[in-house]
C-alpha positions as CSV (number, residue, x, y, z in Angstrom):
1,X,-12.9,-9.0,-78.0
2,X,-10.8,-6.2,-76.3
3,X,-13.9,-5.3,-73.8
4,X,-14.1,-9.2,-73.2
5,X,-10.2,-9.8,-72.4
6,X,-10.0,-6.6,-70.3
7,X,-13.1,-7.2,-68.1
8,X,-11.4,-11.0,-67.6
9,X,-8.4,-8.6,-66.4
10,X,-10.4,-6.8,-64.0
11,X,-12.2,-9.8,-62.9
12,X,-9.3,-11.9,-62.3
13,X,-8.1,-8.6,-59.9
14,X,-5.3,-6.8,-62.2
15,X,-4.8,-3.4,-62.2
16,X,-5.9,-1.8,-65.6
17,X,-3.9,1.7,-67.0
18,X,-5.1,3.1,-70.0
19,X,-2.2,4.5,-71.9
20,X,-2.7,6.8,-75.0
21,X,-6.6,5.5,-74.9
22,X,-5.7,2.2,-74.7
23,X,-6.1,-0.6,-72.4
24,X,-2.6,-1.6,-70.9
25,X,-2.7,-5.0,-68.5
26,X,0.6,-6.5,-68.8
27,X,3.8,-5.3,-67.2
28,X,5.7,-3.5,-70.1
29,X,3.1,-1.1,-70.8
30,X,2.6,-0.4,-67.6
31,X,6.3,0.4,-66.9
32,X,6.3,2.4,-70.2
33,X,8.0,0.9,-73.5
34,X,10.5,3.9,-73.4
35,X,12.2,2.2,-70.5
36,X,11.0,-1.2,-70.1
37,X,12.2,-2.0,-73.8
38,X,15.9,-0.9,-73.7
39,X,16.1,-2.6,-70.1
40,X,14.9,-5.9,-71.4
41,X,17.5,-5.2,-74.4
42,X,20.0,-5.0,-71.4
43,X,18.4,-8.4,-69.9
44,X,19.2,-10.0,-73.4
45,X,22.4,-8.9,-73.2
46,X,23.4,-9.6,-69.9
47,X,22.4,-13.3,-70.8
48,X,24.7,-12.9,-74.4
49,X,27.9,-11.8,-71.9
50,X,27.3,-15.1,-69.6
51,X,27.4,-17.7,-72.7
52,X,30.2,-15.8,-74.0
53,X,31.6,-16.1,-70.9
54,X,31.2,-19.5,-70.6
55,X,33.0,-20.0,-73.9
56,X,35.7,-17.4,-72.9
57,X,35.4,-16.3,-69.5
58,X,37.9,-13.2,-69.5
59,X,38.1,-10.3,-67.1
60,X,36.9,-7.9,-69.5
61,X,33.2,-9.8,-70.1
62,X,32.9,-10.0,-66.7
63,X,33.6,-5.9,-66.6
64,X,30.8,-6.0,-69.0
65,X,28.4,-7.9,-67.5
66,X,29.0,-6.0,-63.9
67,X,28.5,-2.9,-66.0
68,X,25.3,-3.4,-67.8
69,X,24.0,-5.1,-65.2
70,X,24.6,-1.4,-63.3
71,X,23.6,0.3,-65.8
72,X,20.4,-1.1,-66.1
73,X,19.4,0.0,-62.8
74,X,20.5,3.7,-63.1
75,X,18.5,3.4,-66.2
76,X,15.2,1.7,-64.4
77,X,15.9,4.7,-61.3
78,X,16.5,7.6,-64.5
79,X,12.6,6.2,-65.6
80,X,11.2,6.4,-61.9
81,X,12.4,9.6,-61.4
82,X,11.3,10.9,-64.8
83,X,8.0,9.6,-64.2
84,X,7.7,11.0,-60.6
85,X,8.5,14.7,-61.7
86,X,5.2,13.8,-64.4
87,X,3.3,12.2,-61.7
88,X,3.7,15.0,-59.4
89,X,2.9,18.0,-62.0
90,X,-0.1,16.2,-62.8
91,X,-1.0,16.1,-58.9
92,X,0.1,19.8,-58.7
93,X,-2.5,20.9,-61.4
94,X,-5.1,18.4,-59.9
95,X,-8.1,19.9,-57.1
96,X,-7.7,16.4,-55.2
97,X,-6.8,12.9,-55.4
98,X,-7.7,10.0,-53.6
99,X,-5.1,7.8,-52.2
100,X,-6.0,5.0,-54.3
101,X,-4.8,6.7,-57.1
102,X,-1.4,8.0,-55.3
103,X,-0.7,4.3,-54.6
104,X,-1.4,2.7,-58.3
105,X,1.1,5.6,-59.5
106,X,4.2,4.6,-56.9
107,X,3.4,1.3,-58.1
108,X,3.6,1.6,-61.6
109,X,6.1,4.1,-60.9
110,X,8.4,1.5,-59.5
111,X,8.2,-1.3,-62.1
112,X,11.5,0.5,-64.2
113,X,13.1,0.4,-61.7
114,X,12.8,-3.2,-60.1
115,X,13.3,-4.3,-63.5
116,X,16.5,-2.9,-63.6
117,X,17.3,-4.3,-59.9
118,X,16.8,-7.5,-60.9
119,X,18.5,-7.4,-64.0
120,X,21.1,-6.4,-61.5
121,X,20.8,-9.4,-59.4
122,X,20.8,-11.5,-63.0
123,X,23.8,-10.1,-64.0
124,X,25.6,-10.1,-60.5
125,X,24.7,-13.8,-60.4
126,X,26.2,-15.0,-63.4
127,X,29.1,-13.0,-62.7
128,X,29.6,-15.1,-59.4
129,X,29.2,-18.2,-61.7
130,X,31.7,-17.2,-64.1
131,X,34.4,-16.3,-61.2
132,X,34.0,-19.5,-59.7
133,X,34.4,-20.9,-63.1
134,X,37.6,-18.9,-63.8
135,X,38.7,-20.5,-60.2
136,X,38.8,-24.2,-61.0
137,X,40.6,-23.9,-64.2
């Protein structure tokens, strides 16, 4: 059953990373639960701050929303960089390797941290919308 979904993976032309012996397709393995978990807990609660805002928009949930929003992409960059300084320790110990590899590694290297840009953008966005909001009243 595993074999058959992740040759369909393959087939269908995603990039498969085994992690810990297992097969990881989708996104949040890929990025690494120990970041991509805490930052989609940060998406959740970016979306929280805009219907409480939209209830009572005050200056202060806008502050909070501007700075989780923030936060979350130091946070995405802190994973990056952690997983960089892995990536390039392994490719210190290694003989050689091919750029193929290199370039799946940069990718999957920069999933943290786009999440936490576009949580960014989220959370910039519905801060716009809740300003404008806070205009016409």
């Amino acid at each position: 059953m595993i074999q058959l979904k992740l040759e369909e993976a393959v087939a269908a032309g995603y990039e498969v990373v085994e992690m810990e012996g297992e097969p990881c397709t989708d996104i949040f393995c890929q990025g690494g639960y120990l970041f991509m978990v805490p930052l989609l807990i940060m998406l959740l609660l970016v979306v929280f701050l805009f219907i409480r805002g939209i209830k009572a928009n005050t200056e202060k949930n806008s502050r909070l929303l501007k700075s989780v929003g923030l936060f979350s992409l130091v946070f995405g960059v802190l994973g990056f960089i952690i997983g960089m300084l892995g990536a390039l320790e392994a490719i210190s110990i290694a003989d050689s390797i091919s750029q193929q590899v290199l370039t799946g590694g940069l990718r999957i290297a920069l999933i943290a941290p786009t999440f936490g840009l576009i949580i960014l953008v989220i959370a910039r966005l519905f801060d716009i919308v809740l300003l404008w909001m806070r205009g016409e009243k």
